[in-house]
N, C-alpha and C positions, 0 to 999 in steps of 0.2 A: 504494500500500500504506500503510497508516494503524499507527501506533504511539504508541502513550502513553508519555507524560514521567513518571517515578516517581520521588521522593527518594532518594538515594543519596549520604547522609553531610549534611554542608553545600551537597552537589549536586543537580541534576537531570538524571537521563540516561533514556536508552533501552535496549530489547534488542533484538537484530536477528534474524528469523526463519534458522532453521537452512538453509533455501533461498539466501538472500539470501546467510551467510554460505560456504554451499558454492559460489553459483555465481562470485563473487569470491574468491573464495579465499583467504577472510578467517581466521585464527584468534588465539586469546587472546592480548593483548600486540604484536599488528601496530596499526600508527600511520595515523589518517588526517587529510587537513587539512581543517578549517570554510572553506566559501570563502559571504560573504555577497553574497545579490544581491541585485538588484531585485524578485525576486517568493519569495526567503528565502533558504535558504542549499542549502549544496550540501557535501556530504561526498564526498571524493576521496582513494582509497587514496595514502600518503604516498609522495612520490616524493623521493630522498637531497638530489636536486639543487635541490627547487622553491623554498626556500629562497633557493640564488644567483640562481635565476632570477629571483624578482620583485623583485631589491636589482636586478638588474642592467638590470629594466624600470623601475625608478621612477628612477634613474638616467638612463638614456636619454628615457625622457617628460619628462622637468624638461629635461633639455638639449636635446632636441625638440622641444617642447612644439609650435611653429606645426605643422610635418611631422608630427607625427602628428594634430594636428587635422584638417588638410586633406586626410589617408588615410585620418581618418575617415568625412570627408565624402563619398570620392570612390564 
């Protein structure tokens, strides 16, 4: 599904079709997070906890570093 980037303020954002936001069950004022990848980004309705979550993976990948390489690998 294709959507234009349109100025909004000092910003640039989007508008999301009325389908998209009924079938998510998205409405005005709910939070989601920019997650960037490799082939762009990715928007995921906000989870309270995602937060701890990824303090508590970049934490353990630093202190893991070889171990999750090699889970990488496997």
């Amino acid at each position: 599904m294709q959507v234009k980037l349109r100025k909004v303020g000092n910003s640039i954002g989007t508008s999301f079709p009325k389908e998209v936001l009924d079938r998510l069950g998205l409405v005005e004022g709910d939070s989601m997070n920019l997650v960037i990848t490799d082939d762009g980004i990715k928007l995921v309705i906000h989870d309270p906890n995602f937060d701890q979550v990824m303090q508590a993976y970049r934490e353990g990948a630093s202190q893991y570093r070889n171990a999750m390489r090699e889970l990488a690998d496997a």
